[in-house]
BAVODREN-480296 format. One record per residue (C-alpha): residue in three letters; z, x, y. Coordinates in steps of 0.05 Angstrom, whole numbers, padded with zeros to 5 digits, always signed. Example, Ala and Ser with C-alpha at 12.3 -4.5 7.8 and 13.67 -1.06 7.14 Angstrom:
<nodes>
ALA+00156+00246-00090;SER+00143+00273-00021;
</nodes>
This chain:
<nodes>
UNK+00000+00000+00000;UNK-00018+00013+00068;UNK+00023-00010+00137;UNK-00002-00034+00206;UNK-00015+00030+00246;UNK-00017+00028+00321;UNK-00062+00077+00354;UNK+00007+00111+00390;UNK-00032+00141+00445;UNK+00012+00217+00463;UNK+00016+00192+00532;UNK+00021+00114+00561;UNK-00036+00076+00567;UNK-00062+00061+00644;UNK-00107+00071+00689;UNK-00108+00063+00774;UNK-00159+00008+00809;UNK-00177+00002+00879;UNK-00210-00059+00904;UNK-00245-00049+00972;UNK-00298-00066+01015;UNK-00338-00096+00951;UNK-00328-00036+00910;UNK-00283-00015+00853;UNK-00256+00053+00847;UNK-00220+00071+00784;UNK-00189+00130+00755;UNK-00164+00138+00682;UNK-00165+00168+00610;UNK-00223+00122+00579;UNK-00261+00149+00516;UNK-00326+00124+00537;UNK-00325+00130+00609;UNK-00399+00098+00617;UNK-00380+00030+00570;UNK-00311+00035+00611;UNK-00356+00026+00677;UNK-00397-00025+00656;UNK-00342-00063+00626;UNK-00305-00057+00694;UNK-00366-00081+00727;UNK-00375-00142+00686;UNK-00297-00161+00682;UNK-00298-00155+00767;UNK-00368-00183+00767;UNK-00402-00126+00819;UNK-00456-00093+00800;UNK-00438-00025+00763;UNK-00472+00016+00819;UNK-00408-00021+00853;UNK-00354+00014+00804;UNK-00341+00080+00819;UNK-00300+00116+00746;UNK-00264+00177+00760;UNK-00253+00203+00685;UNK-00186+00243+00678;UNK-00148+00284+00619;UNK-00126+00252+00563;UNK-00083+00256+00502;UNK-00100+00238+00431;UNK-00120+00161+00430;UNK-00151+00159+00363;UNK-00197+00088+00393;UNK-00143+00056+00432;UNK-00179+00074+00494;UNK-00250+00059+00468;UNK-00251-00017+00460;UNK-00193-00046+00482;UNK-00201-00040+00550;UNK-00138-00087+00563;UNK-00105-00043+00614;UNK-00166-00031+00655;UNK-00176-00120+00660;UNK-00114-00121+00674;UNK-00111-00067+00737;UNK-00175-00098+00761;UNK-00132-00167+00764;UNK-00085-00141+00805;UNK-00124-00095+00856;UNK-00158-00163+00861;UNK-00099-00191+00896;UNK-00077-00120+00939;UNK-00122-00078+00989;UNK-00077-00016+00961;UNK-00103+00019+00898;UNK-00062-00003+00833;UNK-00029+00038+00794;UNK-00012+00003+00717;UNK+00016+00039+00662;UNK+00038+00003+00601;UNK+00106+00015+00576;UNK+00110+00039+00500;UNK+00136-00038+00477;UNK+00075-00064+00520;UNK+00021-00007+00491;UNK+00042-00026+00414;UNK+00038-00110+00433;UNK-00033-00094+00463;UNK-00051-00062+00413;UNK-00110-00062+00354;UNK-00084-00046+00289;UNK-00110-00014+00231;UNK-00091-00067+00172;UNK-00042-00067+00133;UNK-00078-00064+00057;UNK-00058-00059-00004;UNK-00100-00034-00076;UNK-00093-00040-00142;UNK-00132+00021-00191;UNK-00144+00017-00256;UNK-00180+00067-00304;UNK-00199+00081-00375;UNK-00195+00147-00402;UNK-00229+00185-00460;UNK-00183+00224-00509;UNK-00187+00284-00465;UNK-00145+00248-00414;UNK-00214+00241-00363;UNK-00231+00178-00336;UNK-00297+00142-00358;UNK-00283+00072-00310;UNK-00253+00055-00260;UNK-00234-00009-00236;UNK-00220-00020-00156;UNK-00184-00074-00124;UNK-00155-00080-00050;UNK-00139-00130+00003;UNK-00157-00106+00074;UNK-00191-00156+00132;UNK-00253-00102+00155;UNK-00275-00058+00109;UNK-00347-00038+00104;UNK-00365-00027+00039;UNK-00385+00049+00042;UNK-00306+00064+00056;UNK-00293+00042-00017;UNK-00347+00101-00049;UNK-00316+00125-00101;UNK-00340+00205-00095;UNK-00341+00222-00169;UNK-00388+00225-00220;UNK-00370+00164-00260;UNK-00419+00106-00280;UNK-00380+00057-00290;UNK-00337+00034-00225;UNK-00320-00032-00202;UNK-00292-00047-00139;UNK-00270-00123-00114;UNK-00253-00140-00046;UNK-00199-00198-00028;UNK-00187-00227+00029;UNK-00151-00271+00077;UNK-00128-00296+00142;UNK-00098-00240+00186;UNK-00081-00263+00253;UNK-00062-00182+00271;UNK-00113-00162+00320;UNK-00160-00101+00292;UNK-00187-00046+00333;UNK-00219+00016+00331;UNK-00186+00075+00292;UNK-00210+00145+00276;UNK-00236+00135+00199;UNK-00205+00069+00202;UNK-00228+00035+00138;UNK-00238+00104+00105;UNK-00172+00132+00119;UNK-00141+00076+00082;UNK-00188+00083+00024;UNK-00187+00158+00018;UNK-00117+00151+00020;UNK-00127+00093-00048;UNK-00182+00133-00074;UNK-00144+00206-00078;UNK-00070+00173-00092;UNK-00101+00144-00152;UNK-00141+00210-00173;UNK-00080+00253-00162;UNK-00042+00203-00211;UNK-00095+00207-00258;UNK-00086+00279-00259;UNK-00017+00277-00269;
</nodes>
């Protein structure tokens, strides 16, 4: 089994908006600075030759700052309302109820193995919302491998991860081979 991981950006998630004289300055830690422009634009409705994106350092995000632009909507909200630039930075409680989780999954392996203790099938179960089906390869020569997908409502949100679906299944995938071994 797998748990809910939140992306636990190294520093707090924010970024500073300035709403003036029909433009939109903002300056933050965004992972796709161009996408982060163009969603600002469309979110304030100006035209993006109206948003001005000063890109600054950032920590590890690992996606939290790729998609879930959250932060940013909500700065633009505000400098809506303020002719003084806006300066929002999540707490840690607030960053992990924003956030896009990777699932929480859990699989069930099965094998067969020949009298010299190798497999020669493999059975492959697991429960887990988005999973494309490459993340489930199963990287070793073996003809004979099943693998069954389940699934059902989650209401957590899902976002972006580094290797989301195939961390969780290389995780399955090498557990089980290293038991195998064993």
């Amino acid at each position: 089994t797998v748990p809910y991981l939140a992306h636990a950006a190294m520093e707090t998630v924010g970024c500073v908006a300035h709403m003036r004289e029909g433009r939109l300055e903002i300056w933050g830690a965004f992972q796709d600075s161009l996408g982060a422009r163009y969603h600002a634009a469309k979110t304030s409705g100006l035209d993006p030759a109206q948003v001005a994106l000063n890109h600054t350092e950032m920590g590890g995000a690992f996606g939290r700052r790729a998609f879930n632009l959250d932060f940013l909507d909500h700065a633009i909200a505000l400098a809506r309302t303020t002719e003084a630039p806006v300066n929002l930075i999540y707490t840690r409680e607030e960053d992990m109820t924003h956030d896009f989780y990777r699932n929480a999954s859990v699989a069930r392996m099965r094998a067969i193995l020949d009298e010299e203790g190798l497999p020669v099938a493999v059975s492959h179960h697991y429960a887990e919302r988005n999973d494309p089906k490459d993340a489930s390869h199963f990287p070793y020569s073996l003809e004979n491998v099943d693998v069954k997908f389940s699934t059902g409502d989650n209401a957590a949100p899902w976002g972006a991860w580094r290797s989301v679906d195939h961390s969780v299944q290389g995780f399955f995938i090498e557990s089980f081979i290293d038991e195998l071994a064993h």
